[in-house]
C-alpha positions in Angstrom: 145.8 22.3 36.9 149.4 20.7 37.0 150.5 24.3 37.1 148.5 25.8 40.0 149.9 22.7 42.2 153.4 23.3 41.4 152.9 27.3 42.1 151.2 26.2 45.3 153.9 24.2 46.3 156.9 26.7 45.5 155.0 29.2 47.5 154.8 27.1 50.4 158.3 25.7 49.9 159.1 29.2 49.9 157.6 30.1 53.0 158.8 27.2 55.0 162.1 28.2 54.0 161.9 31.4 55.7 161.1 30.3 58.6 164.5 29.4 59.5 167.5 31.6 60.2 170.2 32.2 57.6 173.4 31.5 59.0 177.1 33.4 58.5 180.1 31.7 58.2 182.6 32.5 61.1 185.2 29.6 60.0 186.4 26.7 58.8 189.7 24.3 60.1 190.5 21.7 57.6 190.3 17.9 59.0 191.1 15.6 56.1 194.0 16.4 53.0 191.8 15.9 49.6 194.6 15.5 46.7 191.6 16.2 44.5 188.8 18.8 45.3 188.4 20.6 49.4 189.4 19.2 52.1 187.0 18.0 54.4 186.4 20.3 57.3 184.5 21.7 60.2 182.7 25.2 59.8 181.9 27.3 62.3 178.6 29.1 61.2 176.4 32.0 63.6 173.0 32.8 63.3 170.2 34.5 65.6 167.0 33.2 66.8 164.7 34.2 64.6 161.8 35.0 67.0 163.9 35.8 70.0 166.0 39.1 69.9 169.3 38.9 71.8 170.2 35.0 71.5 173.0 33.8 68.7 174.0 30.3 68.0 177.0 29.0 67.2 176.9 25.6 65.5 180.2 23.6 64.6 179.3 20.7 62.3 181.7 18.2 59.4 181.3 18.8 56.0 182.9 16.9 53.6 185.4 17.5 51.1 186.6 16.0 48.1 185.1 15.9 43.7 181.5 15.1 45.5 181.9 17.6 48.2 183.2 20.4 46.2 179.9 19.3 43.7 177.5 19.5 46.9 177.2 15.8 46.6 178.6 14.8 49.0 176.9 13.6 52.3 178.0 15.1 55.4 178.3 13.3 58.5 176.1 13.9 61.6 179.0 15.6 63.6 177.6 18.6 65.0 177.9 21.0 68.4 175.8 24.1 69.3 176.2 26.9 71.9 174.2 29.3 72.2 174.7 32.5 74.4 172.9 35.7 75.5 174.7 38.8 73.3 171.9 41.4 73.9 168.8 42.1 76.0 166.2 39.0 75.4 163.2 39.9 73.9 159.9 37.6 72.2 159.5 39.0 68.7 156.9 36.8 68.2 155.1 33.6 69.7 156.9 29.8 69.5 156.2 26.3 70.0 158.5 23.9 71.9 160.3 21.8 69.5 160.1 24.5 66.2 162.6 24.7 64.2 165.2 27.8 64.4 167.6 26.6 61.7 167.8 24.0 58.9 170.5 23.4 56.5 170.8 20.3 54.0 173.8 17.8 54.7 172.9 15.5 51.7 171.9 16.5 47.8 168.6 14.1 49.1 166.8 13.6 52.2 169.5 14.6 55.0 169.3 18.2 56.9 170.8 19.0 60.1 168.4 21.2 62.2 168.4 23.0 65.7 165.0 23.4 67.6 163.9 25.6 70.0 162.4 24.7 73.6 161.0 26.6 76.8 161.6 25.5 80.3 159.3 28.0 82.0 159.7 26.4 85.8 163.4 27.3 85.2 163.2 30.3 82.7 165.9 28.8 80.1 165.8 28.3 76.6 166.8 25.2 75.2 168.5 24.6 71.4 168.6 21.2 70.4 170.6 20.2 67.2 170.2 16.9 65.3 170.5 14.9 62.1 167.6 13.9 60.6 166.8 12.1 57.4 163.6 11.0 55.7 164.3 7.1 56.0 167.2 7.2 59.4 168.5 9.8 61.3 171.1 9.9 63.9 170.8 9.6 67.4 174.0 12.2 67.3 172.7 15.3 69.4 174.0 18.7 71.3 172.4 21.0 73.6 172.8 24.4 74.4 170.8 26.5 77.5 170.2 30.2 77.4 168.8 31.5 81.0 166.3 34.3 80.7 167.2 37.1 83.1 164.2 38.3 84.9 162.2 41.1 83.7 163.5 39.7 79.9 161.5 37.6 77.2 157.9 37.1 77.3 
């Protein structure tokens, strides 16, 4: 029995997963010296909407250095700034609900992710991308918007 649960959940871990974008480093500028282990540092990381062709996000964000943060224990902080532009013709692959999440990336070994959402403001044909902190106990009022207008003719 134990073992049909546990398959059930990987599968659905494994789904959920996959519903996110995967994103590509671009670049990384060292903040803070670390005599022992990376410094700590701000990556610049790209990835496309999932379920809108056309749109890329860019997403700066801290991630600490150090013994933990070379170990990935390390918690990062909740530092983070998107923008998101237009780089090809925009096109729905597939339906969305406001608020669902685009991209998800874990900031902590426990509990702490940093993930962008996606909203539609139809009265002024704009996406929205929201990124945020969260964490299962606290998260951080620390947030950054980015808008992508829709040209006419594009999207739905």
């Amino acid at each position: 029995m134990s073992r049909s649960i546990f398959s059930t959940v990987l599968a659905l871990g494994l789904m959920l997963a996959g519903a996110s974008a995967l994103a590509e480093e671009i670049g990384s500028v060292s903040t803070v010296f670390k005599m022992l282990g990376p410094n700590d540092k701000i990556v610049v990381e790209a990835f496309d909407d999932p379920k809108v062709d056309g749109v890329t996000c860019y997403l700066s964000r801290a991630k600490r250095g150090g013994i933990s943060g070379g170990l990935g224990i390390a918690e990062d902080t909740s530092d983070a700034s998107i923008a998101c532009r237009q780089v090809a013709p925009i096109r729905y692959k597939a339906k969305f609900k406001d608020g669902e999440e685009v991209f998800k990336k874990d900031t902590s070994l426990l509990f702490k992710s940093i993930q962008v959402v996606r909203f539609l403001d139809s009265k002024r044909n704009v996406l929205v991308y929201l990124v945020y902190s969260d964490r299962i106990i606290e998260g951080s009022p620390k947030n950054s918007i980015s808008v992508v207008p829709v040209p006419p003719g594009q999207g739905g």
